[in-house]
Structure formats: structure tokens, C-alpha cells
CHARMM-style PDB file with segment names, atoms N, HN, CA, C and O in Angstrom:
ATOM      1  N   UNK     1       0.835  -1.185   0.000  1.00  0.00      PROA
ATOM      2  CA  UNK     1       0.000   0.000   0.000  1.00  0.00      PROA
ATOM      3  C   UNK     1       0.881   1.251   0.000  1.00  0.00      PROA
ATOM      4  O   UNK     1       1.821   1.425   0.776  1.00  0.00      PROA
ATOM      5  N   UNK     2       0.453   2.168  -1.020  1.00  0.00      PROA
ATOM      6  HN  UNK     2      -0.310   2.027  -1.651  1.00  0.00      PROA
ATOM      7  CA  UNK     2       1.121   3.651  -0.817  1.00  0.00      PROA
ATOM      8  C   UNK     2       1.216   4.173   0.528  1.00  0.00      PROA
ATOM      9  O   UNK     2       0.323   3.766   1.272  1.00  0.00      PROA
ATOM     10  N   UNK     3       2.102   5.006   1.069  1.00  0.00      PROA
ATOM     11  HN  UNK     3       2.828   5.337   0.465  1.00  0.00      PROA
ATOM     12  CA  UNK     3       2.234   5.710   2.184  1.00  0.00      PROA
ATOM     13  C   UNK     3       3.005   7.062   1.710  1.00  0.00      PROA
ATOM     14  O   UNK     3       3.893   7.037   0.859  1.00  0.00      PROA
ATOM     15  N   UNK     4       2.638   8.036   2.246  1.00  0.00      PROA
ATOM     16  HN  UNK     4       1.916   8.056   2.938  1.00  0.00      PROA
ATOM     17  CA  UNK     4       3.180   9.706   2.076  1.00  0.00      PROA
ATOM     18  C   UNK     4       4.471   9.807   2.366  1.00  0.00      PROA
ATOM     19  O   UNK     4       4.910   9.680   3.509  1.00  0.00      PROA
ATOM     20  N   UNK     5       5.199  10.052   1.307  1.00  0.00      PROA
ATOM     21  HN  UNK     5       4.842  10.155   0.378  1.00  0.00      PROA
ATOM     22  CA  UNK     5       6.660  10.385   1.863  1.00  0.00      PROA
ATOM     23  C   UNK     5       6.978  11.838   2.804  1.00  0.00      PROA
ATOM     24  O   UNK     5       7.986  12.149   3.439  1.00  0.00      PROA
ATOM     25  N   UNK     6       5.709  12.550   2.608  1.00  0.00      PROA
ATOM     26  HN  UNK     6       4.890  12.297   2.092  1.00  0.00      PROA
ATOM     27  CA  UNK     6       6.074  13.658   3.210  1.00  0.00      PROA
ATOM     28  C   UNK     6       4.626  14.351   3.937  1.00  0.00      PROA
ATOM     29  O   UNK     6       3.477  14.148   3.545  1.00  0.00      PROA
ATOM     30  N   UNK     7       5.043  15.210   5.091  1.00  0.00      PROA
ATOM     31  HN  UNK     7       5.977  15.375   5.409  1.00  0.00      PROA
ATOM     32  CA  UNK     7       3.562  15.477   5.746  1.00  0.00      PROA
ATOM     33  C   UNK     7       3.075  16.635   4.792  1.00  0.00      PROA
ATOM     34  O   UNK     7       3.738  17.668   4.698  1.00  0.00      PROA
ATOM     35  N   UNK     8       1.864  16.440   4.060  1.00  0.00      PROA
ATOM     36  HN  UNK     8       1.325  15.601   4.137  1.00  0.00      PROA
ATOM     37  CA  UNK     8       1.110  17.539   3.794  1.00  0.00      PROA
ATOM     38  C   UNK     8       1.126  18.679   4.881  1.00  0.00      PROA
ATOM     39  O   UNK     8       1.094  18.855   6.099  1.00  0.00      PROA
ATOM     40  N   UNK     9       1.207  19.466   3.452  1.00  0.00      PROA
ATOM     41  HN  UNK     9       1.233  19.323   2.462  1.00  0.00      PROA
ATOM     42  CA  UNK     9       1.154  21.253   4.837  1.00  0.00      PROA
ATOM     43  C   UNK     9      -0.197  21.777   5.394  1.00  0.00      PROA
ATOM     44  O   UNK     9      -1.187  21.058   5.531  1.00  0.00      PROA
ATOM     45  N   UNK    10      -0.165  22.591   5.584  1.00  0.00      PROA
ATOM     46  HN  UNK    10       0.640  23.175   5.473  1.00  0.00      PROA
ATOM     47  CA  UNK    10      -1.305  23.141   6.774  1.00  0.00      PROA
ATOM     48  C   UNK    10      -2.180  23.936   5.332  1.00  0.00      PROA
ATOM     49  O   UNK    10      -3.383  23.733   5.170  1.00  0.00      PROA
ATOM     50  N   UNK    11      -1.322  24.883   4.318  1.00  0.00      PROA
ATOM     51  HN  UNK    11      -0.345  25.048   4.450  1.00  0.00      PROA
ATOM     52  CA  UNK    11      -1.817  25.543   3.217  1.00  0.00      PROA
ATOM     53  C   UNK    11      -2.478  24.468   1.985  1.00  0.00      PROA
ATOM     54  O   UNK    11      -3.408  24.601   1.190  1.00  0.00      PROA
ATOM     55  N   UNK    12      -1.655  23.529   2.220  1.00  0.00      PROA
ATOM     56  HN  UNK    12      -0.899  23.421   2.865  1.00  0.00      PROA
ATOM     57  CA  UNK    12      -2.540  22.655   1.019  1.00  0.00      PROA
ATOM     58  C   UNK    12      -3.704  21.957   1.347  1.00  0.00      PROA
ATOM     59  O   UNK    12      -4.704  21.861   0.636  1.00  0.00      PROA
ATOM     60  N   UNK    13      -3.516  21.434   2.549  1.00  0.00      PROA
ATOM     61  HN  UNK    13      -2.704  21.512   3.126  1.00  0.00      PROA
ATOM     62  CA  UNK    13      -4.605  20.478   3.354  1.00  0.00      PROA
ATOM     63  C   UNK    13      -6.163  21.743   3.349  1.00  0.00      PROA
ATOM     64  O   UNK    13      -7.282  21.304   3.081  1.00  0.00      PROA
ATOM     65  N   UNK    14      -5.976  23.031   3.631  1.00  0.00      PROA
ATOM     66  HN  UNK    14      -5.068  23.388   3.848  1.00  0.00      PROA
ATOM     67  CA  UNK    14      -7.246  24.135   3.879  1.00  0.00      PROA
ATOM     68  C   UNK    14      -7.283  24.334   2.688  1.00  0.00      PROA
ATOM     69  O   UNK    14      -8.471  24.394   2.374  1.00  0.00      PROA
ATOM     70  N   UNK    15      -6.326  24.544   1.393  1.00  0.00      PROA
ATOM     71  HN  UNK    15      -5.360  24.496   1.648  1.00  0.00      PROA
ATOM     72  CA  UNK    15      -7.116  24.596   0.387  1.00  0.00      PROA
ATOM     73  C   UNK    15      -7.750  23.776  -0.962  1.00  0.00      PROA
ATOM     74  O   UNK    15      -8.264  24.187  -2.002  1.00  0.00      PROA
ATOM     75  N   UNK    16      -7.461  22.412  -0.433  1.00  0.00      PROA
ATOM     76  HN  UNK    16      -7.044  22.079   0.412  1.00  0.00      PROA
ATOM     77  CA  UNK    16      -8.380  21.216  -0.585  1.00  0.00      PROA
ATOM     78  C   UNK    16      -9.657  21.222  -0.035  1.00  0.00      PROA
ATOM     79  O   UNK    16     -10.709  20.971  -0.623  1.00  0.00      PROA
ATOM     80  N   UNK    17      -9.517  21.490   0.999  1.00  0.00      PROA
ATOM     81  HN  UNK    17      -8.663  21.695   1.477  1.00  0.00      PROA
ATOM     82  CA  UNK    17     -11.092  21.482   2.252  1.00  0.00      PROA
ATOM     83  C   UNK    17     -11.955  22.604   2.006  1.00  0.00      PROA
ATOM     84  O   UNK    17     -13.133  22.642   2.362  1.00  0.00      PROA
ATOM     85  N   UNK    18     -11.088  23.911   1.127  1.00  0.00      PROA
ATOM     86  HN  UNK    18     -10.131  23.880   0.838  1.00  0.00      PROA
ATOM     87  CA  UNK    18     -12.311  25.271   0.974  1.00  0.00      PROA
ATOM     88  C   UNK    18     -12.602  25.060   0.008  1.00  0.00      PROA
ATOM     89  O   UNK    18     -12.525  26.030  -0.746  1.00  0.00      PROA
ATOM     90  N   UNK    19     -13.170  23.575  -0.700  1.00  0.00      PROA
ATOM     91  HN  UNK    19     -13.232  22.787  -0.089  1.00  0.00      PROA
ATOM     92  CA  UNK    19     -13.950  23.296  -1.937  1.00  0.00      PROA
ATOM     93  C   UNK    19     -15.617  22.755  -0.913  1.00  0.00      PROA
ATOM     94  O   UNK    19     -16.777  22.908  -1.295  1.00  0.00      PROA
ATOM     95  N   UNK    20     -15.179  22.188   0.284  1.00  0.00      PROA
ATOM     96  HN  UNK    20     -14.237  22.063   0.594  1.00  0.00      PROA
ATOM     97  CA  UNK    20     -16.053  21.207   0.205  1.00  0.00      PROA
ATOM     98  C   UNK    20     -17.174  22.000   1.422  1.00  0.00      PROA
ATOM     99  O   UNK    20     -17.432  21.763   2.602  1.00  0.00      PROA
ATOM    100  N   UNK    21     -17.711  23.194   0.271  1.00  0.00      PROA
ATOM    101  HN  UNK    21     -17.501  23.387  -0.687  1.00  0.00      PROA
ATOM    102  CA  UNK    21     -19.149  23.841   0.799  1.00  0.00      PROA
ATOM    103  C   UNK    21     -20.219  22.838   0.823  1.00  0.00      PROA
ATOM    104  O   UNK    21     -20.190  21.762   0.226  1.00  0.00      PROA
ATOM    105  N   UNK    22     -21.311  23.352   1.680  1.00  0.00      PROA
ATOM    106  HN  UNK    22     -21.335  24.226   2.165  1.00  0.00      PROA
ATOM    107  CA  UNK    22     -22.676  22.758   1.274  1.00  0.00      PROA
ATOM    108  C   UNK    22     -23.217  23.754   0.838  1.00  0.00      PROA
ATOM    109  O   UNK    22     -23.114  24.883   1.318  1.00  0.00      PROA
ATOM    110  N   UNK    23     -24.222  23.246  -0.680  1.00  0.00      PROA
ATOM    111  HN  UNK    23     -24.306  22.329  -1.069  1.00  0.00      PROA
ATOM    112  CA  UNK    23     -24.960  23.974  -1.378  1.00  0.00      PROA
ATOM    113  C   UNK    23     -25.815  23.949  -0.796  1.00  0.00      PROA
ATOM    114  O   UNK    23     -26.025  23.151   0.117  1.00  0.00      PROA
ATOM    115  N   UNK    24     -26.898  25.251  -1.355  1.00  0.00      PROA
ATOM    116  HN  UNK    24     -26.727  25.900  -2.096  1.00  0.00      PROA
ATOM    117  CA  UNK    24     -27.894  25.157  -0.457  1.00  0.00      PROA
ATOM    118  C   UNK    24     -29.131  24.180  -1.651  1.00  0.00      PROA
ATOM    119  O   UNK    24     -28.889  24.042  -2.850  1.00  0.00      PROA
ATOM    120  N   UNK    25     -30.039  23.778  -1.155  1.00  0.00      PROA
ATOM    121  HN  UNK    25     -30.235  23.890  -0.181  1.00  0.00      PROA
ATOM    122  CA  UNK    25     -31.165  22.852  -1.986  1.00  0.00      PROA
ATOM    123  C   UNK    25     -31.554  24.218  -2.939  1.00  0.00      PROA
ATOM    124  O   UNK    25     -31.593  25.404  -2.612  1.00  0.00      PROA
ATOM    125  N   UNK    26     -31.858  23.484  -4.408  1.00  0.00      PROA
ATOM    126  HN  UNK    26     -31.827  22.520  -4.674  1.00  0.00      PROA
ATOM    127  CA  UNK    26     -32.257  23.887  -5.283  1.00  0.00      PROA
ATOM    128  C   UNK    26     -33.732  23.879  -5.274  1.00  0.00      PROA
ATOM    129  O   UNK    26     -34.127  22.719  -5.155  1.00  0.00      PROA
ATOM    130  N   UNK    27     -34.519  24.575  -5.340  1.00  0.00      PROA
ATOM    131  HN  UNK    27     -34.198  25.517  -5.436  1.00  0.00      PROA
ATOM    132  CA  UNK    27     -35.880  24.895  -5.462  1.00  0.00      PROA
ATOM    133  C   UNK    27     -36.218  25.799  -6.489  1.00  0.00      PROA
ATOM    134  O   UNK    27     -35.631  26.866  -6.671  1.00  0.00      PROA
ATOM    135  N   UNK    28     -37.784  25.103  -7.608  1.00  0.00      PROA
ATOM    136  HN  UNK    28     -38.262  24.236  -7.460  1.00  0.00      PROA
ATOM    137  CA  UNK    28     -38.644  25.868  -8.379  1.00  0.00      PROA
ATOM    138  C   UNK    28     -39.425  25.951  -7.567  1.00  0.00      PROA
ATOM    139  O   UNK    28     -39.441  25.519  -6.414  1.00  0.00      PROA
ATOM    140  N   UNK    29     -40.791  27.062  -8.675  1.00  0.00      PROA
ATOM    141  HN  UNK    29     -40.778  27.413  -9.611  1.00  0.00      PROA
ATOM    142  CA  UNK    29     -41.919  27.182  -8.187  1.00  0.00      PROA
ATOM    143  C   UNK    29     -42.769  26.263  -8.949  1.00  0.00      PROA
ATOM    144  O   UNK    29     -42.621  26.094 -10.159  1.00  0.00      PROA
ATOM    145  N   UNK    30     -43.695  25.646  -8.216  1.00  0.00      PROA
ATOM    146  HN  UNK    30     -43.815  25.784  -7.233  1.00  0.00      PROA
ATOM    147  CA  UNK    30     -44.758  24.337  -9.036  1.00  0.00      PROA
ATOM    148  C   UNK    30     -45.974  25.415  -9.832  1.00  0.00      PROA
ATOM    149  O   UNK    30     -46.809  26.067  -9.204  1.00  0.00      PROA
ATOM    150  N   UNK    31     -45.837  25.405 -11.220  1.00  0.00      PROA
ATOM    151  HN  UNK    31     -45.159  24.875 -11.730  1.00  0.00      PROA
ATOM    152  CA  UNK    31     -46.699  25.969 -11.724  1.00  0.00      PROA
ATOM    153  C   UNK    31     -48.392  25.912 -11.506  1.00  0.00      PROA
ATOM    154  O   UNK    31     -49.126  26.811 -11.916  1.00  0.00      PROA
ATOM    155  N   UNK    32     -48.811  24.874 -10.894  1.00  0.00      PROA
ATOM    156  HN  UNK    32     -48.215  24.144 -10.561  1.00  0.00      PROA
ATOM    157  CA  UNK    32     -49.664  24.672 -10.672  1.00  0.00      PROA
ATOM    158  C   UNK    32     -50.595  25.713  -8.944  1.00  0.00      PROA
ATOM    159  O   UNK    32     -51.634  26.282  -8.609  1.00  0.00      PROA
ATOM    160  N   UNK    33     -49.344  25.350  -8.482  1.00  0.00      PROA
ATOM    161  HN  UNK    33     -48.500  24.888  -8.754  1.00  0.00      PROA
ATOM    162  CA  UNK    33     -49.942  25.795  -6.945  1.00  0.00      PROA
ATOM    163  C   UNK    33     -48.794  26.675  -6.428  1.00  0.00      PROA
ATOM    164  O   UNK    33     -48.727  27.078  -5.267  1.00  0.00      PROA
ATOM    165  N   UNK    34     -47.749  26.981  -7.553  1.00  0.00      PROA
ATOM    166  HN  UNK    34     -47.804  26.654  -8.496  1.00  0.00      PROA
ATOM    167  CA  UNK    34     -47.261  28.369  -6.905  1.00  0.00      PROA
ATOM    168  C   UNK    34     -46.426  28.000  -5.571  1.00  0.00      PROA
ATOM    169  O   UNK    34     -46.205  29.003  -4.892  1.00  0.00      PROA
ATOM    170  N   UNK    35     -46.000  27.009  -5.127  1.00  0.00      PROA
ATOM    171  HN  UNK    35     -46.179  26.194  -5.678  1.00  0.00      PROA
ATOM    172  CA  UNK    35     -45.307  26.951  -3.860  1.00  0.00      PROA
ATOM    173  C   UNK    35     -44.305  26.244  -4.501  1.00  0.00      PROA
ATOM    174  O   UNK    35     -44.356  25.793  -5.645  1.00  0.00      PROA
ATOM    175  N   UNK    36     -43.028  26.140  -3.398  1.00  0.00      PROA
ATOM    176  HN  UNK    36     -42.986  26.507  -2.468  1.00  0.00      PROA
ATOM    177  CA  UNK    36     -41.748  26.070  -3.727  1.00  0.00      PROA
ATOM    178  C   UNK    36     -41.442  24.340  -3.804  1.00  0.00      PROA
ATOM    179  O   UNK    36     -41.889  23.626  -2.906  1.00  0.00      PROA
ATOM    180  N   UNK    37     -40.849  23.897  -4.658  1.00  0.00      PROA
ATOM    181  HN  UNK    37     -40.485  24.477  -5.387  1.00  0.00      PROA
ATOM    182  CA  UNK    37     -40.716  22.309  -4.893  1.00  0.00      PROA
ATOM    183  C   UNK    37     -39.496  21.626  -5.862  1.00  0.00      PROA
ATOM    184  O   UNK    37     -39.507  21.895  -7.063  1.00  0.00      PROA
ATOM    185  N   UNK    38     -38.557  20.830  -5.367  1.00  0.00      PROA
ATOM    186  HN  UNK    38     -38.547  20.611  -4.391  1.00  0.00      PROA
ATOM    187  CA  UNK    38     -37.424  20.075  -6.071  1.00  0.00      PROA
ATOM    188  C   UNK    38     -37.352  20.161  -7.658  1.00  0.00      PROA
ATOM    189  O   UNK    38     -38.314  19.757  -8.311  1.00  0.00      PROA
ATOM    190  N   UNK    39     -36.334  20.631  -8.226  1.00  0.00      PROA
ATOM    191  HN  UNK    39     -35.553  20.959  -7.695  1.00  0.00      PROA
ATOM    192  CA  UNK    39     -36.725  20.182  -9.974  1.00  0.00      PROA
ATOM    193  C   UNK    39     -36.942  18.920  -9.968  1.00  0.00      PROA
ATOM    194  O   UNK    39     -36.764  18.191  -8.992  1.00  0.00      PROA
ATOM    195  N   UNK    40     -37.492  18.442 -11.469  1.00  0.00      PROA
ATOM    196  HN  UNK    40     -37.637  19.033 -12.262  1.00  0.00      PROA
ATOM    197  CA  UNK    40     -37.730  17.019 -11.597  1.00  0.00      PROA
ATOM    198  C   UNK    40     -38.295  16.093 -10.789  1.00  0.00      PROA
ATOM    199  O   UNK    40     -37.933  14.922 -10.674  1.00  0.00      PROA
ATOM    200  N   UNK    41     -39.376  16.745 -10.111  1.00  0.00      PROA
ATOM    201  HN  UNK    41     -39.670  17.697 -10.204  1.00  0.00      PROA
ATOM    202  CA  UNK    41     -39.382  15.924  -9.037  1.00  0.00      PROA
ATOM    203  C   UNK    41     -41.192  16.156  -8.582  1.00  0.00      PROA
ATOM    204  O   UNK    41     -41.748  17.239  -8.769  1.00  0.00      PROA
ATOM    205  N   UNK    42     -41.798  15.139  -8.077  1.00  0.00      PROA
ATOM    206  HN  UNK    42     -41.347  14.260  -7.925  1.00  0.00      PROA
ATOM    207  CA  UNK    42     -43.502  15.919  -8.022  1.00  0.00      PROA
ATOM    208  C   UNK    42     -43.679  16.475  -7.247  1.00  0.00      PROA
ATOM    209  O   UNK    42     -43.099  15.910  -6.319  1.00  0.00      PROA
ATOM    210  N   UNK    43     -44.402  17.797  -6.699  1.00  0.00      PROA
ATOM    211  HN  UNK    43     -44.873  18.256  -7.452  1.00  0.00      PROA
ATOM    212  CA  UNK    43     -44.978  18.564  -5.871  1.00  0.00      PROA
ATOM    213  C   UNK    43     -45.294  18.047  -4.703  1.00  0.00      PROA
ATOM    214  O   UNK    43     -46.016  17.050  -4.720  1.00  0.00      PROA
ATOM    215  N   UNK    44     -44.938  18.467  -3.693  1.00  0.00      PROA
ATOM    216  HN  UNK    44     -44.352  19.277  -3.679  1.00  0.00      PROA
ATOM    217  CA  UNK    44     -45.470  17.609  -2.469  1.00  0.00      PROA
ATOM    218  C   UNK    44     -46.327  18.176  -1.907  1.00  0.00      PROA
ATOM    219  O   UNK    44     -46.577  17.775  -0.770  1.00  0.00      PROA
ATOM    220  N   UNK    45     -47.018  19.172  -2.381  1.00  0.00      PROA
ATOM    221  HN  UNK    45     -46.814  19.498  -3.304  1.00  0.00      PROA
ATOM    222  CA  UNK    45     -48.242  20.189  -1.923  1.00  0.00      PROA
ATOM    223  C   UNK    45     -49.386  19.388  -2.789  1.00  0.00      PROA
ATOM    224  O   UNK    45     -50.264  18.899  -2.077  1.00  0.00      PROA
ATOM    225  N   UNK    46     -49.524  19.177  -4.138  1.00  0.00      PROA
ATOM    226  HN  UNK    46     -48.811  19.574  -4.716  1.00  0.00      PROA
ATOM    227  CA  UNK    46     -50.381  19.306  -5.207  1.00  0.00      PROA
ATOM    228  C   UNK    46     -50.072  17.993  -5.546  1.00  0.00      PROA
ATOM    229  O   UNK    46     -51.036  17.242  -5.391  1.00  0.00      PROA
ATOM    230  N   UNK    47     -48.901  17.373  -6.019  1.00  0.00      PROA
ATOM    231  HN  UNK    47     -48.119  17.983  -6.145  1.00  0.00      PROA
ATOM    232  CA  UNK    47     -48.542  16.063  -6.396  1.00  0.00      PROA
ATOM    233  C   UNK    47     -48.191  16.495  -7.864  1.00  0.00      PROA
ATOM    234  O   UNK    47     -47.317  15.769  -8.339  1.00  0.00      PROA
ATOM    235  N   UNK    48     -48.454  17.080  -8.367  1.00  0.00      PROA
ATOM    236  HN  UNK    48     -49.164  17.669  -7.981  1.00  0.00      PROA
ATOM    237  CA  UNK    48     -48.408  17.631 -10.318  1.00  0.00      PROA
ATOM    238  C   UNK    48     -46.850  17.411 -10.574  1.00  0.00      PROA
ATOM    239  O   UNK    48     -45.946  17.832  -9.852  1.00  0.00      PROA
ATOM    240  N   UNK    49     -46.732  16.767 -11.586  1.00  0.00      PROA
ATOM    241  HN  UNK    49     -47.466  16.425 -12.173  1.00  0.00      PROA
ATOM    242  CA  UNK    49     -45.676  16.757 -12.167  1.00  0.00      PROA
ATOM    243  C   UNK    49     -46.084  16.557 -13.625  1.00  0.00      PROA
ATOM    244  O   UNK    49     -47.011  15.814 -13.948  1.00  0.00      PROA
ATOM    245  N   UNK    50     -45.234  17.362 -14.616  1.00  0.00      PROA
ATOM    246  HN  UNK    50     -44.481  17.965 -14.353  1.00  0.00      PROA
ATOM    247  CA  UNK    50     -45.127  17.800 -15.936  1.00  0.00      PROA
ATOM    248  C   UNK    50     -46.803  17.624 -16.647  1.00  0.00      PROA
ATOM    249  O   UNK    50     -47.028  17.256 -17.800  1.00  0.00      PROA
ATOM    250  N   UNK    51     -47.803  17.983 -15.649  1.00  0.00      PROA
ATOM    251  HN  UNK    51     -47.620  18.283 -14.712  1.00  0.00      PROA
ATOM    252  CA  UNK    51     -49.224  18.032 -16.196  1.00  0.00      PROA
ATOM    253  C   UNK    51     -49.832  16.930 -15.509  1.00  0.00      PROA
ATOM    254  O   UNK    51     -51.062  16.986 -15.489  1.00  0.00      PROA
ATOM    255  N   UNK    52     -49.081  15.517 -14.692  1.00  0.00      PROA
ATOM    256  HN  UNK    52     -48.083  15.471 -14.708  1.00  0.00      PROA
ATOM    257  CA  UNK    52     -49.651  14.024 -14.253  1.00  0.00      PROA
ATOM    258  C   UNK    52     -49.446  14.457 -13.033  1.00  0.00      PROA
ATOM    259  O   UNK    52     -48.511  15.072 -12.521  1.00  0.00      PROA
ATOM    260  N   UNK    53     -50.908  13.867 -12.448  1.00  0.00      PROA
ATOM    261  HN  UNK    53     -51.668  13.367 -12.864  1.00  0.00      PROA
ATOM    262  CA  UNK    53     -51.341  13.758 -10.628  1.00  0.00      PROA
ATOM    263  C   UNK    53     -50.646  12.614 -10.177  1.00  0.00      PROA
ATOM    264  O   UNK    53     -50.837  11.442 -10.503  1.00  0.00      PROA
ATOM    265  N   UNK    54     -49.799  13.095  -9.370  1.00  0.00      PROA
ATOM    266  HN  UNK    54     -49.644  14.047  -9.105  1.00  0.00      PROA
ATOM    267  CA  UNK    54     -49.100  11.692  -8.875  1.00  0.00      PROA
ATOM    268  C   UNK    54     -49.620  11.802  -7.137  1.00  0.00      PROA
ATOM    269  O   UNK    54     -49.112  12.622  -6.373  1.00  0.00      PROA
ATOM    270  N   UNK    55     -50.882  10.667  -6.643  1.00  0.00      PROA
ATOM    271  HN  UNK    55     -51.296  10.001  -7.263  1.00  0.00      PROA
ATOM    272  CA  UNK    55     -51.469  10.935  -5.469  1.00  0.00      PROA
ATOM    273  C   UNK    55     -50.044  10.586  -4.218  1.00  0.00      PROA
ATOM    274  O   UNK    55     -49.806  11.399  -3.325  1.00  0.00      PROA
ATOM    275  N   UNK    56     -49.512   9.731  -4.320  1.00  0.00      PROA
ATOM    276  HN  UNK    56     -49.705   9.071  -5.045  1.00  0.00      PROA
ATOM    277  CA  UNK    56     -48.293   9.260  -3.902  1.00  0.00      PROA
ATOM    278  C   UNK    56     -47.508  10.311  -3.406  1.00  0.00      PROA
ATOM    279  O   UNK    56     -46.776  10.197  -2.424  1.00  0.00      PROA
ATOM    280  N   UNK    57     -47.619  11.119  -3.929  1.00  0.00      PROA
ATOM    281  HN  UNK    57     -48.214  11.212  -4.727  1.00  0.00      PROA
ATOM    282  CA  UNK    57     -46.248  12.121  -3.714  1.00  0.00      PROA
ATOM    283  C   UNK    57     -46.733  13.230  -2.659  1.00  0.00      PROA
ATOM    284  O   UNK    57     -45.978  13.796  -1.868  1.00  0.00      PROA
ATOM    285  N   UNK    58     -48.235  13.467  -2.782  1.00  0.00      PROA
ATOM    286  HN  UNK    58     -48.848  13.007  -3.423  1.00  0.00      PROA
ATOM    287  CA  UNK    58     -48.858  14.707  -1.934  1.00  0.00      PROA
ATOM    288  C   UNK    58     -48.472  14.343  -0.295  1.00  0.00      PROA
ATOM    289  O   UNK    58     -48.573  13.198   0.145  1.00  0.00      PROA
ATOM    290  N   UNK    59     -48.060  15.394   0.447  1.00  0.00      PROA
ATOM    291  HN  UNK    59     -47.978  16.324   0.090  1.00  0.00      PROA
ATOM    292  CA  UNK    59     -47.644  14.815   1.645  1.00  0.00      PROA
ATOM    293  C   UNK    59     -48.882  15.696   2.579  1.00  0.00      PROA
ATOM    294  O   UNK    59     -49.302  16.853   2.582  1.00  0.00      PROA
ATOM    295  N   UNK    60     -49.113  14.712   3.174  1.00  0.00      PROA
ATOM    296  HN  UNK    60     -48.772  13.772   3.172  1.00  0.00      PROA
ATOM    297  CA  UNK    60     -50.415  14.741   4.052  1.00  0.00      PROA
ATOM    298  C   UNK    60     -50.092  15.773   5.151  1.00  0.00      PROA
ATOM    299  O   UNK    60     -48.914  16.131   5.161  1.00  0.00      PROA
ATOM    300  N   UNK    61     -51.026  16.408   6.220  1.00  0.00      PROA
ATOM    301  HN  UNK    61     -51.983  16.117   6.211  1.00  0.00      PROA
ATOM    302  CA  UNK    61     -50.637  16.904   7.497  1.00  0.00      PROA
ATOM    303  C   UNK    61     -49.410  16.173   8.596  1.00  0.00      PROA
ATOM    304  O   UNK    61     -48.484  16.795   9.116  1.00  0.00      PROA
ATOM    305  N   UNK    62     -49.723  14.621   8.774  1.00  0.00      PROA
ATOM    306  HN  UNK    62     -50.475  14.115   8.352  1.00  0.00      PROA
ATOM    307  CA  UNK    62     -49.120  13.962   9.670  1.00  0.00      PROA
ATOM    308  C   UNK    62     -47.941  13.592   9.474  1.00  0.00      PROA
ATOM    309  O   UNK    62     -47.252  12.933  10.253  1.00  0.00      PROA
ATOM    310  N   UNK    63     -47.484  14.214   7.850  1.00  0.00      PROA
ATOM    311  HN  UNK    63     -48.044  14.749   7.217  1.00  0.00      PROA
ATOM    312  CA  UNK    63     -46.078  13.547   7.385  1.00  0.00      PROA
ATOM    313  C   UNK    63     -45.068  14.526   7.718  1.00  0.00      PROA
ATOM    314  O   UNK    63     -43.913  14.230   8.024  1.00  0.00      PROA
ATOM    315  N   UNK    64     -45.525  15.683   7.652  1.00  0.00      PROA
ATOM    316  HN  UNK    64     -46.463  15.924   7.403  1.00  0.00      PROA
ATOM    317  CA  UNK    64     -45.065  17.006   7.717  1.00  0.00      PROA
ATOM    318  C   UNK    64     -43.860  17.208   9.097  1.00  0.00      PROA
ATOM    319  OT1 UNK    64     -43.346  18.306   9.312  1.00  0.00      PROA
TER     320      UNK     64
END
């Protein structure tokens, strides 16, 4: 197995690591009902996706 011939520095090690942001979640608006919802993905208010009711996807009060 490989092993480091030499200790990584303090400058290379932080600027490897100031890549690894968290994005924040991507959100549209669901044309249908106007509230905020995942691309590609069905409405969890309405269930609508690209014009099809998907009942599955609507998230109830108790799921919330």
C-alpha cells in the first residue's frame, strides 16, 4: 500500500477542504400551486408533475 513520503502542509490540506461547501437545496416554483418544490421531481403540496397527478407524492398533514 502507498504511504506519504512527506507530511502535507497546513496551506494545502485548507485549500483542498475550501472546496467542500454545502450547497444550499435547489428549489422551483410548481406551476400549478405556486409553492416552492425540487426540480424534476412531483410537488409535495399538489402532487403535479409535468401536467400528471401523482397521489403518492402529496404529503399529508401527519407527514409534515
Amino acid at each position: 500500500m502507498a504511504v506519504p513520503k512527506r507530511k502535507t502542509s497546513r496551506s494545502n490540506t485548507r485549500s483542498r477542504r475550501a472546496n467542500w461547501k454545502a450547497l444550499p437545496a435547489v428549489l422551483t416554483t410548481c406551476p400549478r400551486c405556486s409553492k416552492p418544490t425540487p426540480p424534476h421531481q412531483a410537488c409535495p403540496s399538489c402532487g403535479m408533475y409535468k401536467g400528471r397527478h401523482f397521489a403518492e407524492a402529496e404529503r399529508t398533514e401527519h407527514q409534515a
